[in-house]
C-alpha positions, 0 to 999 in steps of 0.5 A: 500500500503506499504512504499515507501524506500527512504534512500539510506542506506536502498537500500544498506542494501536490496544489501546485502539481497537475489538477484533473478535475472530475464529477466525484473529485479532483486529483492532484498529482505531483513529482515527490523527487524520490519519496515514492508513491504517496497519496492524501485525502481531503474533503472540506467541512462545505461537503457535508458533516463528519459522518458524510466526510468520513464516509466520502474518505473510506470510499476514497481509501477503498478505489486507492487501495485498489487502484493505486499500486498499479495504475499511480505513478511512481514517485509521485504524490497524489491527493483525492479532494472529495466534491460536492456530488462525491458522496452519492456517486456510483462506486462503479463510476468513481472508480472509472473516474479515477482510472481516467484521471490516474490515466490523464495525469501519466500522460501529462494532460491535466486541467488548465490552470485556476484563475487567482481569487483576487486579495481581499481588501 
């Protein structure tokens, strides 16, 4: 199984790595520099209340668990932030979802850049 991130700086780095943006999630992928093959998972207080973020993270560690060791890439860390329609998604097509997601990142193609929020005043 890989290695679980749990320093905040490294959630960071992987933000300003490659972002694939999906219905259920968006993953984060980014070039560790030889740490090997870790992953991280978030989901912010806007999904919904512990019980809904906790099971929205299970789901997530099970598609890892499967998924990971053989379609991720090595060396590489990626991060799984859970989205709104995350939680009532089919596993069948979160999973799917990942696959194309795990697929884009190999190959380099993510979603182009966000734009910056400007500063508050």
């Amino acid at each position: 199984m890989p290695a679980v991130l749990t320093r905040r700086a490294d959630f960071l780095a992987a933000n300003r790595g490659l972002r694939i943006a999906r219905p259920g999630f968006v993953l984060l992928a980014r070039p560790n520099s030889g740490a090997g093959l870790r992953f991280g998972i978030t989901v912010t207080k806007k999904i919904g209340n512990a019980v809904v973020r906790n099971r929205m993270k299970r789901r997530f560690r099970a598609l890892i668990r499967e998924l990971l060791p053989e379609h991720g890439m090595a060396d590489t860390d990626h991060v799984l932030i859970g989205r709104e329609g995350g939680v009532e998604r089919d596993f069948a097509a979160l999973r799917s979802e990942l696959l194309i997601a795990l697929e884009r990142a190999r190959a380099g193609k993510g979603d182009p850049p966000r734009r910056l929020r400007a500063p508050k005043r």
